[in-house]
N, C-alpha and C positions, 0 to 999 in steps of 0.2 A: 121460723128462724129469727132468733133476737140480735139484737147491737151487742153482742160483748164475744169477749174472746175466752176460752178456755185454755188454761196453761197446766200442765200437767209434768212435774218436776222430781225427780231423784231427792231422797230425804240429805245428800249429800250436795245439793247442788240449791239447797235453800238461799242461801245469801244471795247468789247469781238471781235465781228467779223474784225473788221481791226487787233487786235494781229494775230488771226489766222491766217487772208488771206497773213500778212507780214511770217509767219512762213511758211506758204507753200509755198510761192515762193521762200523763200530762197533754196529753193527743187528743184528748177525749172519749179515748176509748175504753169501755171498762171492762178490765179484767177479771175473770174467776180461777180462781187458783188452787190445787189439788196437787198431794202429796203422793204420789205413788206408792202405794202398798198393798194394793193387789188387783188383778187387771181388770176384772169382773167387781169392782167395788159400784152398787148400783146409783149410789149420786151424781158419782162420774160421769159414769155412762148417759145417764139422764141430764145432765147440764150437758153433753157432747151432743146430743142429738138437736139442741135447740141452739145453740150457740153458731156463729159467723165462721168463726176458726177454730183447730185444732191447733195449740203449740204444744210439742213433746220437747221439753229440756231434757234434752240426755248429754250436759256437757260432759261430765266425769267419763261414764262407760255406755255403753251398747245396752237396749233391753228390748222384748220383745214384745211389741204395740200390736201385734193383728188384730185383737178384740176390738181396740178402739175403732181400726177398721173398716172393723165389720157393722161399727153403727152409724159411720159415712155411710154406708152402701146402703141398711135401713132409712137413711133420712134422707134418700131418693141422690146422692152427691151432690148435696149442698152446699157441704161444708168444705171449706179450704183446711187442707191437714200443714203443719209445717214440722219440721224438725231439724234443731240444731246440734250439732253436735262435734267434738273435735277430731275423733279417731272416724274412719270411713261408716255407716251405716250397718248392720246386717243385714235390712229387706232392702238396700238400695238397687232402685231399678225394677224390685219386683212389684208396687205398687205405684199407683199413680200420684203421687205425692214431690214435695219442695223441700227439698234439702239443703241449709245452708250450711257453710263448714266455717266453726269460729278457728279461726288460725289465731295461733299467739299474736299477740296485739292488737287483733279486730275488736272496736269499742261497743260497746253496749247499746252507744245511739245506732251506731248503726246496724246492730241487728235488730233494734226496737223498727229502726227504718223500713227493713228487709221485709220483715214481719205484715208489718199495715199494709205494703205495696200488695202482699202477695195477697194477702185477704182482700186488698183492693180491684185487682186482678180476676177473681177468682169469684167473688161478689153476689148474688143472684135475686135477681132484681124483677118484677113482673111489670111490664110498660105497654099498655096501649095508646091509641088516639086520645082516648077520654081522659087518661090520668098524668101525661106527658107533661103537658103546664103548671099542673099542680107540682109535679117531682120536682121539674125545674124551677120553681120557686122556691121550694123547701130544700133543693141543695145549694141555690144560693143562700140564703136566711144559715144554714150551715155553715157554707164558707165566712161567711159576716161576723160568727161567732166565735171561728176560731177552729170549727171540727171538722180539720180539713182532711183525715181518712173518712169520715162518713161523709161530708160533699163531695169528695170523688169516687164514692160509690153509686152517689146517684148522678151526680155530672157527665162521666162518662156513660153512663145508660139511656140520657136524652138528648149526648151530643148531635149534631147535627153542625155539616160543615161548614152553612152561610152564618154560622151561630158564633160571631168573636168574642162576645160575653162569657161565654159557655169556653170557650177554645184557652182565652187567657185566665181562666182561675183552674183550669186544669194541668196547665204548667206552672201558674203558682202555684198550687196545693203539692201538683209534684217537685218545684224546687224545695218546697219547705221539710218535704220531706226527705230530698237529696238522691232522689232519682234523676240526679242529672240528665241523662240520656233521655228520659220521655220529655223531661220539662221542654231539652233542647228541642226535639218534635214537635215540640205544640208551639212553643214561641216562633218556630221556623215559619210552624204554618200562617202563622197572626200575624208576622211582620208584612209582607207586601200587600196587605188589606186594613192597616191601619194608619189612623190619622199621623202626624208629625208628632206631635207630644207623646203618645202610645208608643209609635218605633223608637224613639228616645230611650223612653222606660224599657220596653223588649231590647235593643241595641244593649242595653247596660246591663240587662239579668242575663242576657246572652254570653256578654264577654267574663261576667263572675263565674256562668255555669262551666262556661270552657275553660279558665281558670281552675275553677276545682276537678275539672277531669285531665288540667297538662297539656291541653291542645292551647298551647299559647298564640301561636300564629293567629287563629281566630278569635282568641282573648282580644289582644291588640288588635285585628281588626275590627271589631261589634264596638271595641271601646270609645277606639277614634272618632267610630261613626257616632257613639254617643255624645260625646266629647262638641262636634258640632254640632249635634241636632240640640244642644241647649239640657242635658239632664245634671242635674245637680251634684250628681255622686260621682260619675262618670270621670270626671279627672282624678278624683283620690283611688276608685278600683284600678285606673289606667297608673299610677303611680306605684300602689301594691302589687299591681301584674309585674312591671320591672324591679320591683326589692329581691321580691320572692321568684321569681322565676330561675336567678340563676341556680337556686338548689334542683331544678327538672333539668333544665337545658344551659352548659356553660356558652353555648353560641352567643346567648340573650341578656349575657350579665351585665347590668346595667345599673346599678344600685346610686349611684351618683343624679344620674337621670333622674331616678324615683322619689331622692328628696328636693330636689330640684322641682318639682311637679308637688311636693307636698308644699312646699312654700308656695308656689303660684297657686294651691288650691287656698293658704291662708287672704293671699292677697284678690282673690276674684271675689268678686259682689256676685257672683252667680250662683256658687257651689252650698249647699245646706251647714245645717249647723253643724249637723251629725261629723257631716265629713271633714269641718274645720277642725271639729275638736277632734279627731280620730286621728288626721293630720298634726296638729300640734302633739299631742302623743310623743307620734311617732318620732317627731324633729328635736321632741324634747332629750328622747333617749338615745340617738345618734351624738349630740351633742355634747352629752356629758360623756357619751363613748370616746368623744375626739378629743375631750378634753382633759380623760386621764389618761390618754396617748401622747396628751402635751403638743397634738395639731390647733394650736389655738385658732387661726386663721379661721380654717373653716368649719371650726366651733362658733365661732365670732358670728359666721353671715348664717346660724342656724336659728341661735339665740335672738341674732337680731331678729329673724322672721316671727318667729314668737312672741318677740318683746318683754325678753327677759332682762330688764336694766340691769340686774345685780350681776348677773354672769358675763352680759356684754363689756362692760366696766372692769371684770375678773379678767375677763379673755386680754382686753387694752391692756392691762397694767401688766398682764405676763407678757407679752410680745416688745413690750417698751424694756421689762428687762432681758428679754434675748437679746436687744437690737445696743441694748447698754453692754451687754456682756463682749457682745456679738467687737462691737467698737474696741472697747477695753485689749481684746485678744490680739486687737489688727494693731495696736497703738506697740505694743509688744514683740 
């Protein structure tokens, strides 16, 4: 069995299948690609039996894959099958196989995402005493490079639970890939065995991972805890959790709070660059929101956090003539 994936596509479903195969390589993963035109065509079949995964793109319509198979079942079920599709399957349920359903507006990442987990999943890997140390060097030197579906192919195969090294680049590799739910499992597990600085960084991928799955409550809480234990980002995520949140939960709507928190992220000597500039952004575009609302005030203390002199200056001179106007009207 080799490192690559086999994609096998509808001659109607071209365009869709090169985004993908471009989105999975950017993973590292190299793709081979086959145009379906007849199910017994013998290259196929011969790239399928050496290959990690099977992908069947059948976005358009239904077609009927048994052949493919049946050269799973010759190459001892090695191979992980997937298939996406938009209308329900034909053989669903009758084979042992991963069925993802692109529903209208499901993006391309994330089925590229779907795709790597399940071959990640699905994997097969031969580990003894003797080669254990080797693997696990060669899946970190992996992770290092960036090929974080193939270090979690081998990572999880020599995990071991006293192993933190091993535990925290397997919920990185799966945040990056946006398997939230595992990430949250492995950082869960990392956190009460690591040092201060470490729970810091795990507190703050915690409270982004809960963030992107809508469990806010635990967003806010991972964050807070990040927020003390000294992590850099950790107040602008905790700022973004209250912008954005009240589109999940109106309980939580807080948007005021949120630039509030981007300006004390401009003003702390603690928080990174990334996050200042990310912040400024964000204070920049509220600002000019408030400004063609004609709220100059608190366009005024946005600008100023940024230290935009010309807009500050802007916002002064329109409130001097409200307050001219303002008089004028009373004098009347």
């Amino acid at each position: 069995m080799n490192n690559y994936i086999t994609l096998v596509y509808l001659p109607q479903d071209e365009g869709l299948a090169n985004d993908v195969k471009e989105i999975i390589e950017d993973k590292h993963v190299e793709v081979h690609m086959f145009e379906k035109v007849s199910l017994k065509d013998p290259e196929v079949l011969k790239d399928i039996k050496k290959s990690s995964c099977l992908v069947i793109l059948h976005i358009s319509e239904d077609f009927d894959y048994r052949d493919y198979l049946r050269e799973i079942v010759k190459a001892n079920n090695k191979i992980q099958i997937v298939t996406a599709f938009i209308k329900k399957s034909t053989y669903q349920n009758r084979y042992n196989i991963n069925e993802i359903e692109v529903k209208e507006g499901y993006p391309l990442e994330a089925l590229a995402n779907d795709i790597c987990c399940i071959m990640v999943g699905g994997y097969k890997l031969r580990v003894t005493p003797f080669n254990k140390k080797k693997l696990r060097k060669e899946a970190l030197n992996l992770y290092n490079t960036g090929n974080y579906v193939w270090a979690l192919c081998y990572l999880l195969k020599v995990f071991k639970m006293n192993d933190l090294i091993v535990k925290e680049k397997i919920a990185s590799a799966y945040s990056t890939l946006m398997n939230c739910d595992k990430a949250i499992n492995y950082y869960s597990i990392c956190l009460p065995i690591s040092d201060s600085d470490s729970q810091a960084t795990i507190c703050n991928n915690l409270g982004y991972l809960y963030t992107q799955t809508k469990n806010l409550e635990f967003a806010e809480k991972y964050l807070k805890t990040a927020v003390e234990l000294g992590n850099p980002d950790a107040l602008y995520n905790l700022g973004y959790l209250y912008e954005t949140s009240w589109a999940y939960d109106s309980k939580m709507r807080r948007v005021k709070e949120a630039y509030d928190i981007y300006c004390d992220v401009l003003a702390s000597s603690t928080t990174s660059e990334n996050s200042k500039a990310l912040a400024k952004e964000k204070l920049q575009q509220q600002a000019d929101r408030l400004l063609a609302r004609r709220n100059y005030a608190a366009a005024l203390n946005y600008y100023k956090a940024i230290g935009n002199g010309a807009k500050v200056a802007e916002c002064l001179r329109d409130i001097k003539m409200l307050r001219m106007a303002y008089e004028a009207r009373k004098k009347k």
